[in-house]
LOKEGU-889615 format. One record per residue (C-alpha): x, z, y; residue in one letter. Coordinates in steps of 0.2 Angstrom, whole numbers, plus 5000, padded with zeros to 4 digits. Layout:
BEGIN
XZYa...
This chain:
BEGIN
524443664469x522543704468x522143884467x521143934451x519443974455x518944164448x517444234443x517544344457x517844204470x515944134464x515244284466x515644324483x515444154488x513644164482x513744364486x513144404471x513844544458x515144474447x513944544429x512544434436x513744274438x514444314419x512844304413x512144164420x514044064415x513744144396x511944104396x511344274398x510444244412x508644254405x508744384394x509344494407x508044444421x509044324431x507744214441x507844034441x508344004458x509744104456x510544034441x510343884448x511443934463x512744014452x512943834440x513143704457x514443814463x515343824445x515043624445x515543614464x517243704460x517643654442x517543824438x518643854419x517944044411x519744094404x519344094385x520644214381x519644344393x517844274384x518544304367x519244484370x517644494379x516544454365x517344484350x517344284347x518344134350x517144004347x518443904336x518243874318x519643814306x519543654295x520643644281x520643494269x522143394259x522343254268x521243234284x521843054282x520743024270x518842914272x517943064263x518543214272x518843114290x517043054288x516543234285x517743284301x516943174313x515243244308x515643464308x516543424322x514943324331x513843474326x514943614331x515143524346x513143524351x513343724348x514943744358x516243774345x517743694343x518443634327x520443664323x520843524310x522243534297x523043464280x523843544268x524643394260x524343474243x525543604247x524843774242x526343854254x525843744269x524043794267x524443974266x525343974283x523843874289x522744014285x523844124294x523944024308x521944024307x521944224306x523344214320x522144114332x520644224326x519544074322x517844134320x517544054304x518243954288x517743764283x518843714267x519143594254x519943704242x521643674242x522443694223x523343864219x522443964235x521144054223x521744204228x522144184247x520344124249x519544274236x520544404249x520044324267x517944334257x518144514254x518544544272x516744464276x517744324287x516344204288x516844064274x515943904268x516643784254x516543604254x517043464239x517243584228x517143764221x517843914212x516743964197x517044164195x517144154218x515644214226x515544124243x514543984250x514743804246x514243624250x514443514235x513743354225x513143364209x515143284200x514543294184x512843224185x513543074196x514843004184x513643014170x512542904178x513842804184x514642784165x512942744158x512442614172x514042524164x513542564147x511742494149x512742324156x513742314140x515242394144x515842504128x517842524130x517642624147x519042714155x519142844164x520542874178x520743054184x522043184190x522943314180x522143444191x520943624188x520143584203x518343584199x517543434205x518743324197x518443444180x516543404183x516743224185x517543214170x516243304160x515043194168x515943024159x516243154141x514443174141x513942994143x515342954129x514643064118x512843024122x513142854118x514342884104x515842774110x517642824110x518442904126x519742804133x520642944148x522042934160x522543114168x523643064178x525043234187x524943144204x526343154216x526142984226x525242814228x526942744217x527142834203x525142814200x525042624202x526642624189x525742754177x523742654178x524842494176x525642574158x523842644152x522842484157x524342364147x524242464131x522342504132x521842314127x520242344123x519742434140x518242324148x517842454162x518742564173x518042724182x518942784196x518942984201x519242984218x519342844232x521442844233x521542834214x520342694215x521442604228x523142644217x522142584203x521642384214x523342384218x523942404200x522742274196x523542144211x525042194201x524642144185x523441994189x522042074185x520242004191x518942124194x517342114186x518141954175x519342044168x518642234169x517342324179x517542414189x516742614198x517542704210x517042894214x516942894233x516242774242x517342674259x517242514267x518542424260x517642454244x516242314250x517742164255x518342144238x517741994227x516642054220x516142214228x516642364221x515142494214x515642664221x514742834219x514342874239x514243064243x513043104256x514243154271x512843194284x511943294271x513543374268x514043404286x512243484291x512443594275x514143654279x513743684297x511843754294x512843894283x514143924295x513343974308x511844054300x513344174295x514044174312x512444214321x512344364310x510444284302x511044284284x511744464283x511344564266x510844414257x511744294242x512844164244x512244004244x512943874233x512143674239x512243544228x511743394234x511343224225x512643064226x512242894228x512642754216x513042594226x512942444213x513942294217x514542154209x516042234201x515042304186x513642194184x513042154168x514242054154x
């Protein structure tokens, strides 16, 4: 078995003090008047012997373990895996690493992911709010634990957040198919206090109101991809009159195109249709589906801009910052005009 190379071994290899090498390995050297020469004799060695720092001995060293935890619903998903794939690009550039996590909608799984987080001392917090973990979350910011929202928000919970503007998005989304002469629009939600999805709501109220036509919503208490096809196949066969749909989130719009294979249902021929969310398979159906696109590279640089502002210790003694961001309505055929 090959012997693991120790700090200790490079430095007397290079006969050098071990706090010199330690610098040069944690990119000290410079600020402690390491010449150039020298570093560059300690890094060939570390890349001639594949020398591994020990982090366990770095993180008792410094105070930090260079991880941070992502928490989210359902990683699964095109919205927060999009968004995975870019925090974890970023943090990558600045030599963290990412720990990834679902909580399946499970208020109890994502409280022992939070502890797993505390257990593993991760340096900071990325999270999608799971439902019912208010109070875990308020309790972790009052330790000053470096935390930064995403997707969605707590109203009375002072802390940082990325988000997109919910309510202003569907309005406009519910007025671009009332401007093509759509006037029985439906809305299709979750039963849910999660605040995006309350925004998004509002957003299509207000254009209702606006507009003075009669809301027609579906809250749907989710529990899986079955039980919400069955329940948008029972609101769409007693809601005759419906001649659009919007969609509040990207797998209730794909339970909602599967209700409608079910039922025969033509889009755009027989209803219009929006989803909230942008994803590919979005632009494969006949027609194309029009989808309100969040801006996930936006998002991610917010997030990550945030995060380590607050672990580089440069926004100490100021406000939290709470981002909203604009969305993107991508028109396609599926709600053009009658």
């Amino acid at each position: 078995m090959k012997k693991k190379v120790l700090l200790k071994d490079i430095a007397n290899q290079l006969n050098m003090s071990i706090t010199t090498v330690s610098f040069v390995i944690n990119g000290k050297a410079k600020e402690n008047n390491i010449s150039d020469a020298s570093i560059k004799r300690v890094l060939d060695l570390v890349a001639e012997l594949d020398y591994q720092p020990n982090s366990l001995a770095q993180s008792l060293r410094t105070g930090k373990t260079k991880i941070i935890g992502f928490l989210v619903d359902d990683i699964s998903e095109p919205f927060f895996s999009g968004i995975a794939r870019l925090i974890d690009e970023k943090a990558s550039e600045k030599g963290y690493k990412i720990l990834f996590s679902s909580s399946r909608n499970s208020t109890q799984k994502a409280i022992e992911l939070l502890q797993i987080f505390r257990d593993r001392h991760v340096d900071g917090y990325i999270m999608a709010l799971p439902e019912g973990l208010e109070e875990e979350i308020k309790k972790l910011v009052q330790t000053d634990a470096p935390v930064v929202l995403f997707d969605r928000y707590v109203p009375d919970l002072k802390t940082d957040y990325v988000i997109i503007d919910n309510q202003g998005s569907t309005e406009k989304a519910t007025q671009h198919l009332i401007d093509n002469g759509y006037k029985n629009i439906a809305f299709v939600t979750i039963d849910t206090e999660q605040q995006q999805m309350i925004d998004r709501l509002s957003g299509y109220e207000l254009a209702i109101k606006n507009n003075k036509l009669n809301p027609l919503i579906l809250k749907i208490p989710y529990q899986n991809s079955l039980d919400s096809i069955k329940k948008v196949s029972e609101f769409l066969s007693t809601e005759k009159e419906c001649d659009a749909v919007i969609f509040a989130a990207n797998y209730i719009c794909m339970d909602g195109l599967r209700a409608f294979r079910q039922m025969g249902i033509n889009i755009f021929d027989d209803l219009a249709v929006v989803s909230f969310d942008d994803f590919e398979l979005l632009e494969f159906c006949n027609p194309p589906v029009t989808a309100i696109a969040q801006p996930l590279e936006a998002i991610a640089e917010n997030i990550m801009k945030i995060m380590l502002s607050k672990l580089n210790g440069t926004n100490k003694n100021t406000s939290s910052r709470q981002i909203v961001l604009p969305a993107i309505l991508n028109i396609r055929g599926s709600s053009r005009g009658k």
